[in-house]
C-alpha positions in Angstrom: -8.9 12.6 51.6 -6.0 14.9 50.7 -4.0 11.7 49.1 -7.0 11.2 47.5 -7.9 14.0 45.4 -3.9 14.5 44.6 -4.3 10.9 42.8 -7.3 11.8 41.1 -5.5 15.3 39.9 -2.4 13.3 39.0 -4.7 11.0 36.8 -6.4 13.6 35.3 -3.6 15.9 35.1 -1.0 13.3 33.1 -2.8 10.3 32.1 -3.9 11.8 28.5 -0.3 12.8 28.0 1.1 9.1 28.9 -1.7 7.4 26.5 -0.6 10.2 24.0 2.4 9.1 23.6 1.7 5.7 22.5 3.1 5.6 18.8 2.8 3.2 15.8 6.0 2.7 14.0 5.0 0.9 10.3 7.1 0.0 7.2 6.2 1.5 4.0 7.3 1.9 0.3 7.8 4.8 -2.2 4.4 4.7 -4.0 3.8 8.0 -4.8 1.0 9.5 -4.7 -0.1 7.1 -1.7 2.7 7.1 0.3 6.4 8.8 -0.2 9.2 10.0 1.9 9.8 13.3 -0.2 5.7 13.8 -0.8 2.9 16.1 1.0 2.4 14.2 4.2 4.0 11.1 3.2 1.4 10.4 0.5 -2.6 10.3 0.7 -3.3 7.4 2.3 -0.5 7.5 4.7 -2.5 10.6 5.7 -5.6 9.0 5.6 -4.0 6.4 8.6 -2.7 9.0 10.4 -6.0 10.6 11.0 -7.5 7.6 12.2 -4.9 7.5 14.4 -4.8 10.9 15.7 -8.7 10.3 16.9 -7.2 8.2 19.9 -3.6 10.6 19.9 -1.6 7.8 18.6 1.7 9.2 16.8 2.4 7.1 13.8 6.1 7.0 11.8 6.6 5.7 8.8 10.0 4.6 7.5 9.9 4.2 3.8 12.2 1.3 1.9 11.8 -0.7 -0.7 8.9 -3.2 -0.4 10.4 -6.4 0.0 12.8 -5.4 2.8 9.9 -3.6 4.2 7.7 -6.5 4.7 10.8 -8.4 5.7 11.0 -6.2 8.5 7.6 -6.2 10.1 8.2 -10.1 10.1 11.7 -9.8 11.9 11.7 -7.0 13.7 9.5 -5.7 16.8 9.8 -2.1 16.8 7.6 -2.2 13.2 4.0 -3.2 13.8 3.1 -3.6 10.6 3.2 -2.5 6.4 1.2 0.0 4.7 -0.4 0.8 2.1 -0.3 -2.8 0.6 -2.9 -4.9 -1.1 -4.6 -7.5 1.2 -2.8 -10.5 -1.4 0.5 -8.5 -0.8 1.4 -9.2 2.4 3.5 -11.5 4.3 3.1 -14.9 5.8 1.5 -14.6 9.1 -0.2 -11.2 9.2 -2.9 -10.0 10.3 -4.8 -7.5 8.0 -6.9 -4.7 8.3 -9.8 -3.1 6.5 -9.5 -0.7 3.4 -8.1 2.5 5.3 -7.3 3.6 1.3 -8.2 2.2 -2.2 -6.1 1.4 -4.8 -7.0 0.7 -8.4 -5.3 -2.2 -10.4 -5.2 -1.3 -14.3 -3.6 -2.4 -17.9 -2.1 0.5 -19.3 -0.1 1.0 -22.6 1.4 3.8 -24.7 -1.6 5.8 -26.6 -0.3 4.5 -30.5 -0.1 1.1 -29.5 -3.0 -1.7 -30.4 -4.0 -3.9 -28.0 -7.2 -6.5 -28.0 -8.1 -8.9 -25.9 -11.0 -10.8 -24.7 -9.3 -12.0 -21.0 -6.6 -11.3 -18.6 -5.5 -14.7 -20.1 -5.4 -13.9 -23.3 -3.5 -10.9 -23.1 -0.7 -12.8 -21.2 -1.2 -15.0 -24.0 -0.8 -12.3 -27.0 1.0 -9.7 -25.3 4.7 -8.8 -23.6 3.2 -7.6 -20.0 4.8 -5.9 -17.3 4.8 -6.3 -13.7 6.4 -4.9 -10.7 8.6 -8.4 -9.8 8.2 -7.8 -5.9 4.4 -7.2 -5.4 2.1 -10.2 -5.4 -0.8 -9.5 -7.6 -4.8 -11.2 -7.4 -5.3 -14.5 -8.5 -6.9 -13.7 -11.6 -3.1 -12.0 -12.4 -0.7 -14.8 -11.1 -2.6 -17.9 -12.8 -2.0 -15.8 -16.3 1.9 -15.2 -15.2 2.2 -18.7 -14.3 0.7 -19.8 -17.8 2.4 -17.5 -19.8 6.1 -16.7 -17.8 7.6 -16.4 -21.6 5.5 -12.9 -21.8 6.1 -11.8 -18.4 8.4 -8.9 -18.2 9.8 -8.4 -14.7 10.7 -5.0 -13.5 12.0 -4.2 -9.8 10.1 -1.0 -9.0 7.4 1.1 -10.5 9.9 3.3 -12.3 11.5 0.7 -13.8 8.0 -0.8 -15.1 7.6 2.6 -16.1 10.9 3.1 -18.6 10.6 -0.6 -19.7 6.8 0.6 -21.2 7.9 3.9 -22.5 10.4 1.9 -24.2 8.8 -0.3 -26.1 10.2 -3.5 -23.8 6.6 -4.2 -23.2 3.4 -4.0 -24.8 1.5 -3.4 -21.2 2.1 -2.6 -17.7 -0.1 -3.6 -15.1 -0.1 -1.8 -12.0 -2.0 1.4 -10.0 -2.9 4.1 -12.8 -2.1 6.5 -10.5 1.1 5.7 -9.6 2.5 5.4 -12.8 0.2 8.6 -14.3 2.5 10.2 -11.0 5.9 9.2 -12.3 5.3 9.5 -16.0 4.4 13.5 -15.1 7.8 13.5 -13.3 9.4 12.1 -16.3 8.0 14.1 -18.8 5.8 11.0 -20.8 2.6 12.3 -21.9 1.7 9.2 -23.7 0.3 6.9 -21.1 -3.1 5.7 -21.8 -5.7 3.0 -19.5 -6.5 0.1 -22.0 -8.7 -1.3 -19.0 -9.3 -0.8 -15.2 -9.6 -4.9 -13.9 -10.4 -3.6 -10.2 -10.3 -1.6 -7.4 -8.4 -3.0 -4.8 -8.7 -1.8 -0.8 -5.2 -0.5 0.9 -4.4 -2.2 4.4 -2.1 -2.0 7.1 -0.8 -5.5 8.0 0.5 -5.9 11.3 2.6 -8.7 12.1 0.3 -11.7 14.1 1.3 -10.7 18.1 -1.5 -10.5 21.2 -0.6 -7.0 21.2 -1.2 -6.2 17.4 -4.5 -8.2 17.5 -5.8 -5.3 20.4 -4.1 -2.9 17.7 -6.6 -4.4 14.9 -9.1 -4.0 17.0 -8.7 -0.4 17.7 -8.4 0.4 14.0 -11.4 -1.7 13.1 -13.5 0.4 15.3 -11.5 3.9 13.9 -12.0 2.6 10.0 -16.4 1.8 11.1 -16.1 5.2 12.7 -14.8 6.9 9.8 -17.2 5.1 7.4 -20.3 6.3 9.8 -19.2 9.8 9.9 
């Protein structure tokens, strides 16, 4: 009996503390103000993940980089479960997706003097110089109008440079997350930034890389995100 009830203190007495130590190591990007090395809790919707977490003590790190050696890691890499925030068409091959811990919003923007008028997303490919971030992969509706129309596609390597190219006139539009570049333009001191059109709101998830124990990690978070949703 005494073995007995020293097991049963030993499980009661450490076994919280072991499971709390279980931690998720993910892959991000600097896409301020969702998620950020240098921001208030590594951006909003990094925070948003760590709650979930933190409802079944699950420590989560983030290591930021930029997003195509990011995703490149979770692939390659074991100690990374997975990337986030990313757009469920913005993944890599193979992974397993989440639902919408965050939302994102996917917008044409311009400088306020400029004209622009258009019927479709095709015709402003068709009419217009339009930038895009080159390493993100954007909804259908996006790439079929890049694909038709590669002569107005302006490529730019990150958000800031999408940013600068727009500001200076290298573009007519930008297509990307209002927020994002409403958050850099403030930093830079451009004022002049205006929404010609928001196309859609588009949901934020982590994807993990397709392993047996990821898929019991989906699971988990599936049932953290209904939670959340019912609260």
């Amino acid at each position: 009996m005494l073995i007995k009830k020293i097991i049963i203190l030993f499980i009661v007495t450490f076994m919280p503390h072991i499971y709390a130590e279980e931690t998720w190591k993910i892959a991000s990007l600097n896409w301020e103000p969702y998620s950020g090395a240098e921001i208030e809790y590594q951006g909003k919707s990094i925070q948003k993940l760590r709650q979930l977490l933190k409802k079944e003590n699950i420590n989560l790190i983030v290591e930021f980089y930029p997003w195509k050696r990011a995703k490149h890691l979770v692939k390659t890499e074991k100690d990374y479960l997975g990337i986030f925030p990313a757009w469920p068409e913005d993944v890599f091959d193979g992974a397993i997706v989440s639902a919408a811990i965050d939302w994102s919003e996917i917008a044409i923007i311009k400088l306020s003097d400029n004209v622009v008028d258009f019927d479709s997303i095709d015709q402003l490919f068709e009419k217009y110089p339009v930038g895009i971030v080159s390493t993100y992969i954007y909804p259908q509706v996006f790439t079929d109008a890049i694909s038709k129309y590669p002569h107005n596609v302006a490529y730019a390597p990150d958000e800031y440079s999408l940013l600068k190219k727009l500001a200076g006139a290298r573009n007519t539009v930008a297509i990307t997350d209002p927020k994002v570049m409403q958050y850099l333009a403030y930093k830079e001191g451009i004022s002049n930034l205006e929404i010609v059109r928001s196309v859609m709101q588009k949901e934020l998830v982590i994807a993990f890389r397709d392993d047996e124990e990821n898929r019991a990690r989906l699971k988990l978070l599936t049932r953290l995100i209904k939670e959340s949703e019912n609260d």
